[in-house]
Structures are given as C-alpha cells and as structure tokens.
VMD Tcl script that draws the C-alpha trace (Angstrom):
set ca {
  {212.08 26.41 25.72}
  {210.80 28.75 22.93}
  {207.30 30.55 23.45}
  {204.64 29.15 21.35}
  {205.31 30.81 18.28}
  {209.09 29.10 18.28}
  {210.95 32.76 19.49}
  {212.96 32.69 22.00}
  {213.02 35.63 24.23}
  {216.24 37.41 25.29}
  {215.97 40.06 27.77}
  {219.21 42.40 28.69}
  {219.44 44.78 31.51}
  {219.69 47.91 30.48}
  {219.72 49.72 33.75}
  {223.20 51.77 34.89}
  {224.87 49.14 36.71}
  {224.57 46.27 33.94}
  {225.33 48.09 31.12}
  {228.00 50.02 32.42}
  {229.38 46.03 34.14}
  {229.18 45.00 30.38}
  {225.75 44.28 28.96}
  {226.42 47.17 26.01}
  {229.39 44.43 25.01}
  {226.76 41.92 25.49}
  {224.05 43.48 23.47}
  {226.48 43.68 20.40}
  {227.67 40.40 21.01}
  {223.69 39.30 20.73}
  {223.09 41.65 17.71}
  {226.31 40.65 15.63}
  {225.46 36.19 16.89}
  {221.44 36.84 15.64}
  {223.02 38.99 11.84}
  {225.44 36.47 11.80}
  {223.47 32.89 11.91}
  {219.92 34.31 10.58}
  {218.40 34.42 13.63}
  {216.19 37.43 13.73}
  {212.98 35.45 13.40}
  {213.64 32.92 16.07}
  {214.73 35.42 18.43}
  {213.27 38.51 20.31}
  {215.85 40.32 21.86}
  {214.32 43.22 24.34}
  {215.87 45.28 27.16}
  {214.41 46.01 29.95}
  {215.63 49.42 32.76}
  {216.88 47.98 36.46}
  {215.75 44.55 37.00}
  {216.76 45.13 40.86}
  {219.74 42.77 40.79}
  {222.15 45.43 40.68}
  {224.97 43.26 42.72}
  {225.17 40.29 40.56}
  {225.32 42.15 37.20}
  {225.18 42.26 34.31}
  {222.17 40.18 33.99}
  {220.06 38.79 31.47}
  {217.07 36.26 30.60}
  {217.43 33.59 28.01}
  {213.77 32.15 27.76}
  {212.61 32.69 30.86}
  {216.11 32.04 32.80}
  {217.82 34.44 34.79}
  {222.16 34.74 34.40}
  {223.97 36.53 36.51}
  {227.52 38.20 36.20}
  {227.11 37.21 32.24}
  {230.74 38.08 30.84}
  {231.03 38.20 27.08}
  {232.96 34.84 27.95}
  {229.83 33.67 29.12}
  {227.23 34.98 26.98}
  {229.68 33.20 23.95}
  {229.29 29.96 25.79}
  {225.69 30.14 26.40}
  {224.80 31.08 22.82}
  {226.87 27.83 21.48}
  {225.69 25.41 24.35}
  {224.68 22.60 22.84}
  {221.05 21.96 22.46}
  {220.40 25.63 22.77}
  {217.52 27.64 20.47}
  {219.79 30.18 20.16}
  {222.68 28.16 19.07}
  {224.19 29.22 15.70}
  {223.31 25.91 14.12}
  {219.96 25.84 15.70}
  {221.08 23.73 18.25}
  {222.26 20.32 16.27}
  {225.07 18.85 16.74}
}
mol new
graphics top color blue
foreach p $ca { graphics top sphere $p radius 0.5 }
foreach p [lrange $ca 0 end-1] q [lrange $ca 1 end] { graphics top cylinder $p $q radius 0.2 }
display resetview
C-alpha cells in the first residue's frame, strides 16, 4: 500500500553483508525498472546501513514489507507481481 501521497517506499540494505550478498545488483536492478517504466515519482527508493538481519540477506522493504534472501530472481518477480505499485504497468493487468 502506497503512503498517502501515492509513493511507494523501497528501502535496500546497504550494510556489508547485503550488499556484498547482492543488493548492489539489486539496487541497479531498482534504478534501471524505475528509468525504465517512469517510475521516479511513484517511487522512493532509500538505503538504509545494517538493518541487523545480517543472516537472511540481502534484504529489503517494499512498502513497509520486509524480504529476505531477495535474489535478482526475486526482486524481478516482485517488481512484476501482479497488482503491485511498483509493477511496470502500474499494476494492471
């Protein structure tokens, strides 16, 4: 669910362990996915250092939700699940 003001909010790990495990591959996977389908005004996408899940990295937050061990497999999946904000078609079908 988008904030009030429609963004959605994407948080990456940034600490060591995730970005080293493959958030810097996930980060450019975000960046090129928001260029590519127009997205930078529906999405916020921050990093944050350690979120003290070291051991199920990489990790991020997609509106409030917490994924764990988010391969760039993954992170493809979630950004074309159906329904999603941050779909590339805005989430229609």
């Amino acid at each position: 669910m988008a904030s009030d003001d429609g963004v959605v909010e994407i948080v990456v790990c940034l600490g060591s362990s995730c970005f080293a495990r493959g958030n810097s591959e996930n980060l450019a996977i975000i960046n090129q996915h928001v260029k590519t389908h127009g997205l930078n005004v529906s999405i916020r996408l921050t990093g944050k250092l350690c979120q003290d899940q070291c051991k199920q990295g990489p990790n991020l937050t997609i509106d409030g939700e917490i994924y764990h061990g988010v391969t760039a497999a993954r992170l493809r999946e979630l950004l074309q699940q159906p329904g999603s904000p941050i779909r590339g078609d805005h989430g229609t079908a």
